[in-house]
N, C-alpha and C positions, 0 to 999 in steps of 0.2 A: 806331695803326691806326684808320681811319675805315671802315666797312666802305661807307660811300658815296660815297668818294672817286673811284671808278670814275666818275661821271659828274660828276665836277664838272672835269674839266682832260680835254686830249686830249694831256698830255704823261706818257704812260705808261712807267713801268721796272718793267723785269721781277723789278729784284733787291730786295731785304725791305731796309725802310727807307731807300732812298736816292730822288732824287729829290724828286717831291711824294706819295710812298709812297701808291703807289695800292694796293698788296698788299690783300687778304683774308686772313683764315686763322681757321680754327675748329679744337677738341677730336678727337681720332680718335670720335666719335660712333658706339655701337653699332650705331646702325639706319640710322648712313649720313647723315656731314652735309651740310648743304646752306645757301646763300646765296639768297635770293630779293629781287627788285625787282617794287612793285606799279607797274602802267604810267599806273592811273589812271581806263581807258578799255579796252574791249576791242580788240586789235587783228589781222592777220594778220602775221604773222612769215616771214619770209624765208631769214635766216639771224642767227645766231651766232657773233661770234668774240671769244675768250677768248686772252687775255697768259699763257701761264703761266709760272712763276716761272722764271729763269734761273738762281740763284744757290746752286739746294739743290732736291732730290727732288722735282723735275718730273715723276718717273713716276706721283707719288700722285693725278696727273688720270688716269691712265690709267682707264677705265670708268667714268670719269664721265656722266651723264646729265642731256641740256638739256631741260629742259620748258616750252612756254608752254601757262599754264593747266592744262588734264588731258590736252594732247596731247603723245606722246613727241617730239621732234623728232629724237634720236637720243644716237648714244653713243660719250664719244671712244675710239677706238680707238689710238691713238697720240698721244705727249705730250712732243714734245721742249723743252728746255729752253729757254727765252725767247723760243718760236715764238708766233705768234698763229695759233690753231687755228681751224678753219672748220667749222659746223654746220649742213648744209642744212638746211631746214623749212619746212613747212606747214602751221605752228600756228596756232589761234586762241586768245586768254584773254587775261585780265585781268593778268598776271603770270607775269614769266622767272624761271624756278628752277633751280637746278645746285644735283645732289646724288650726291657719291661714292660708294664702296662703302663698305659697312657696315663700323666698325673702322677707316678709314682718314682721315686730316686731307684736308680742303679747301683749296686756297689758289691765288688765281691774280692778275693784275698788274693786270687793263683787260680792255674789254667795249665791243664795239658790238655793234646790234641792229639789221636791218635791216627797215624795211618790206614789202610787198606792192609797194608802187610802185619799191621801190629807192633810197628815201629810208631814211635814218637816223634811227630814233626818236630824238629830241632830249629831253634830260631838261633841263628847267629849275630845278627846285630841290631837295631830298633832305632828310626831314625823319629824326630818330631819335625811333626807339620808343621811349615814357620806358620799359618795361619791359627791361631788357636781356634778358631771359631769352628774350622775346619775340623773331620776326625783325625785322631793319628793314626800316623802310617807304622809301617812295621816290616822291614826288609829280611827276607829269612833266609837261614842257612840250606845247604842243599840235605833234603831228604836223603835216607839212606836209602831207600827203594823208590825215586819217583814213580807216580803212578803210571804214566804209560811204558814202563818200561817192564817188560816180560823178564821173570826171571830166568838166567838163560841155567841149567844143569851143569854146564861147565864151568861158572863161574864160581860156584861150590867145591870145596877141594880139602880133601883129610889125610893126614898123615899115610893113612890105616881105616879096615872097616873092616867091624865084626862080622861074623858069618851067619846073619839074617836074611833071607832077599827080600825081605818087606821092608826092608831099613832104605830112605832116599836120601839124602843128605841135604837137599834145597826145600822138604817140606815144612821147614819154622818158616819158609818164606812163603810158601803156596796156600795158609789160612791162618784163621785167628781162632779154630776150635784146635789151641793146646791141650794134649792131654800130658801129663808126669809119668804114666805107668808103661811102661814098653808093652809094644805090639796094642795097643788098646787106640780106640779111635779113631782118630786118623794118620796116628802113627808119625808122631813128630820126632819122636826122639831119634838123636845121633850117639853112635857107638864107635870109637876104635878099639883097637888093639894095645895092649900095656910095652907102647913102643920106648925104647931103652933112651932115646936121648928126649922124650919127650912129647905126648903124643898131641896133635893138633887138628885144628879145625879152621879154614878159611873161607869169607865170604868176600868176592872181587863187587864196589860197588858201580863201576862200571864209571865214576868221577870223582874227584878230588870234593870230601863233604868233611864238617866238623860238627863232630859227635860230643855231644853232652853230657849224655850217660846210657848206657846201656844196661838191659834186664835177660835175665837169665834162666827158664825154669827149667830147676833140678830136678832130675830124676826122683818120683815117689815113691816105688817099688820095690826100691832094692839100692844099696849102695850108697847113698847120698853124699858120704862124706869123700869120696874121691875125688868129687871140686872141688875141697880142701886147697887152699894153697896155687889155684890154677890164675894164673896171668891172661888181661884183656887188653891187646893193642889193636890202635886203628893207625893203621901203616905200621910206621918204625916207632911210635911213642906209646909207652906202656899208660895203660887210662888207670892200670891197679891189679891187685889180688886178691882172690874170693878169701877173706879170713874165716868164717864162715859159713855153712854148708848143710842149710837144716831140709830133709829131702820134702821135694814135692813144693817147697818153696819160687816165689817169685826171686831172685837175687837180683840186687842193684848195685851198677858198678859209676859214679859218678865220674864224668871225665871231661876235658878238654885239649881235646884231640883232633890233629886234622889228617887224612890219611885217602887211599882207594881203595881200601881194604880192611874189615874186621877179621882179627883172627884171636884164637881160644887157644 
């Protein structure tokens, strides 16, 4: 058991020891144990979700508590077995902590961590506490949108843009209410034009970050499969190509990539 293994692969199993055994597990700890990752950075938190174990007493997440920083974010209530649990929040700190009830073992499979923007905190490298006794630490990669940083309009930039004027090109950055259907909601979706050498999309991240993986949601509405075939780089290193293109879908482009810049 690595207890840092949680960020180093995104091929998560829920069952103890198999795999690239991403599991945790601690002592039934009297005062209620708990797993914590520093972020590095202060940041705002979004959500939470936690692998819990599939393969043995999955109910011992049951009342478990997410915290970033000294904010509650909340408390799982239910804890099925190999489920990935979901934790809404709006936290702010320096550090995601999960701490059971008092008396009972901790153990869960995988962890993501969702930004403010709906980006995925990317952790780039996990170092261990030489003290074991101590928690470990956890050094992370730079966010693709740190939180105090406004997004600025100019740093947004496209080929080409349809003839909409409801259309902004920086709103996948300005919330986390995604809608798929153009003009609906709050109007996230980006549109060019069927530009001849290849039509594009660029977000400037304003520093040098290494990107993990990115997600993508496709158009609902109409057209879906014209992300067909579309290429994700962060700077000059291509992260992949959507094979794939079911509409209305979340798309994941798995990468390891370091750049100051996404572009579609």
């Amino acid at each position: 058991m690595k207890a840092w293994n949680v960020f180093k692969t995104t091929n998560f199993n829920p069952n103890w020891g198999q795999g690239e055994f991403t599991c945790i597990h601690t002592m039934n700890d009297k005062d209620g144990p708990w797993w914590r990752a520093k972020f590095g950075a202060a940041v705002t938190v979004t959500k939470v979700q936690i692998l819990n174990r599939g393969d043995c007493c999955a109910g011992r997440l049951k009342g478990a508590k997410v915290f970033v920083g000294d904010d509650l974010c909340g408390t799982i209530e239910d804890a099925p077995g190999g489920a990935w649990i979901s934790v809404s929040c709006k936290g702010h700190g320096s550090f995601l902590k999960i701490q059971a009830v008092p008396g009972q073992y901790l153990h869960f499979c995988g962890l993501k961590i969702w930004q403010y923007a709906g980006t995925e905190i990317i952790e780039e490298e996990v170092v261990e506490e030489p003290d074991p006794v101590q928690p470990m630490k956890t050094t992370t990669g730079t966010t693709v949108i740190p939180e105090d940083t406004e997004v600025a309009d100019e740093s947004i930039t496209m080929s080409s843009r349809w003839r909409d004027e409801r259309m902004q090109p920086w709103n996948v950055f300005k919330t986390t209410n995604f809608n798929a259907n153009w003009g609906q909601g709050e109007f996230t979706c980006i549109h060019t034009l069927a530009d001849k050498e290849g039509p594009w999309w660029k977000a400037e991240f304003g520093q040098k970050a290494t990107v993990t993986k990115v997600q993508i949601l496709n158009r609902g509405d109409c057209c879906g499969g014209r992300l067909k075939g579309t290429r994700v780089f962060v700077g000059d290193q291509l992260c992949g190509t959507i094979e794939d293109a079911p509409s209305g879908s979340w798309i994941s482009v798995n990468c390891k990539a370091q750049g100051e810049y996404l572009k579609i």
